[in-house]
C-alpha atoms as a printed R data frame, in Angstrom:
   type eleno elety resid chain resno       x      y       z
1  ATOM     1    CA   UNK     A     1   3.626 18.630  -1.727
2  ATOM     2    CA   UNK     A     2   6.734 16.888  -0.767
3  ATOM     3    CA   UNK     A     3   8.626 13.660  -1.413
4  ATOM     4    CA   UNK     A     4  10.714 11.908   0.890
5  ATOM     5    CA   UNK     A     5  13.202  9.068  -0.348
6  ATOM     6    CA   UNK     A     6  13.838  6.752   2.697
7  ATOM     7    CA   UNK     A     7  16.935  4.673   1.922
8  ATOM     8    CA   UNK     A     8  16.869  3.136   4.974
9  ATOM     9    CA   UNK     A     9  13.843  1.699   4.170
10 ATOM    10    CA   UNK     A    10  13.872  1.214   0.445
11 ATOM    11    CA   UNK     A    11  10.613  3.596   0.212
12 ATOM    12    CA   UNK     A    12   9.605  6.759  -2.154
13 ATOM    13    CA   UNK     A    13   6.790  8.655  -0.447
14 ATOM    14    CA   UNK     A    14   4.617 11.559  -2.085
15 ATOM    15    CA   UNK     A    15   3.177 13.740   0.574
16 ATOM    16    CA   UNK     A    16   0.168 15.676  -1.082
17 ATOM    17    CA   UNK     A    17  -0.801 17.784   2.175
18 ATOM    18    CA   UNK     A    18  -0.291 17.869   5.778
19 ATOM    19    CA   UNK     A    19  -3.492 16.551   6.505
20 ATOM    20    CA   UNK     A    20  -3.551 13.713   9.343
21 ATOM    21    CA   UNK     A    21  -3.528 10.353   8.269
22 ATOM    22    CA   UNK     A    22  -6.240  8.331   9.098
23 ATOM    23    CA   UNK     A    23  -5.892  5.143   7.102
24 ATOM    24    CA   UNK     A    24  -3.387  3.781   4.945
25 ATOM    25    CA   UNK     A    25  -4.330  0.715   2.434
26 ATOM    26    CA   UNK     A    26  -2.243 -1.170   0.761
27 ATOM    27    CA   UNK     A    27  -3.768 -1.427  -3.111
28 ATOM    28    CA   UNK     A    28  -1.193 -3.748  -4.371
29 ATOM    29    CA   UNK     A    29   2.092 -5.036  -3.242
30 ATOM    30    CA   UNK     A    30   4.488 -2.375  -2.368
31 ATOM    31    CA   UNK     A    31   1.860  0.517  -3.065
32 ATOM    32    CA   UNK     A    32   0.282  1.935   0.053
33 ATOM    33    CA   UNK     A    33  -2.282  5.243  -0.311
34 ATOM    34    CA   UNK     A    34  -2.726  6.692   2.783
35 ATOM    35    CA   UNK     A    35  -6.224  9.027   3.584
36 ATOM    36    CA   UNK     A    36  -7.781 11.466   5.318
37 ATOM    37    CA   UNK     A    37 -10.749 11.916   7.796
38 ATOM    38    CA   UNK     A    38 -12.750 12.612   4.159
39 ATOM    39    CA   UNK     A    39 -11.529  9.586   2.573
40 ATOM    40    CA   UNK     A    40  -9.186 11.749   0.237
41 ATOM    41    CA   UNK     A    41  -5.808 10.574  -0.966
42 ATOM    42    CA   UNK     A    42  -2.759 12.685   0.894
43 ATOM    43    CA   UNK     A    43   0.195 10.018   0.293
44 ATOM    44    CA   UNK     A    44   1.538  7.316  -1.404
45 ATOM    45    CA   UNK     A    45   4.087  5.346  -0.809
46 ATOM    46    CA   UNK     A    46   6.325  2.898  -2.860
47 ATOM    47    CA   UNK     A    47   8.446  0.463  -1.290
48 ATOM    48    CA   UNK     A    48  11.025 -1.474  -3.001
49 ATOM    49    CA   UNK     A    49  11.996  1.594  -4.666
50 ATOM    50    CA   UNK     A    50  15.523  0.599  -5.272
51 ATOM    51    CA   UNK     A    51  13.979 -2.341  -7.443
52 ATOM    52    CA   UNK     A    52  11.923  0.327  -9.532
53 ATOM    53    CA   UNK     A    53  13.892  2.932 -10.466
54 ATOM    54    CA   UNK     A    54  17.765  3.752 -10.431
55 ATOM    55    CA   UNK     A    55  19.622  5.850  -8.564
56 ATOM    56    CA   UNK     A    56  20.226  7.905 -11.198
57 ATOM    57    CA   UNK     A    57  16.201  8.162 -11.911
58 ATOM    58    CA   UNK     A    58  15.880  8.963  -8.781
59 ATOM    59    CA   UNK     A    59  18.597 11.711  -8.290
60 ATOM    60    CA   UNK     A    60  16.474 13.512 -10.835
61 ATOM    61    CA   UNK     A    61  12.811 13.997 -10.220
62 ATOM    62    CA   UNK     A    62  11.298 16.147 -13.120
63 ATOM    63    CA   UNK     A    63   7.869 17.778 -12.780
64 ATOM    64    CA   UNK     A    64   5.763 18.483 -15.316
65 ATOM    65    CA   UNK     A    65   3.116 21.003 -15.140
66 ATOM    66    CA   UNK     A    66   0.289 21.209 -18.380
């Protein structure tokens, strides 16, 4: 997995695998999912990120694994 914070373009983008992208749809305003040749989620992709979260959010990811 890896996420990618574009400041240039105001976007936060989860990369689930390195699978080629296919098709990307845009579900609602500033959310894009991009898929696969099987129709399977590998990204997703926030724009307006600066409007979302702060810096300081975003300076400090946490994961959390059950």
């Amino acid at each position: 997995m890896r996420i990618k914070i574009d400041k240039d373009s105001d976007a936060l983008y989860f990369r689930l695998d390195e699978s080629r992208i296919v098709e990307s749809e845009e579900i609602r305003p500033g959310v894009i999912l991009d898929y696969d040749n099987d129709n399977r989620v590998i990204g997703v992709e926030f724009l307006g990120i600066s409007q979302r979260a702060t810096k300081e959010e975003l300076s400090s990811l946490q994961f959390q694994t059950a």
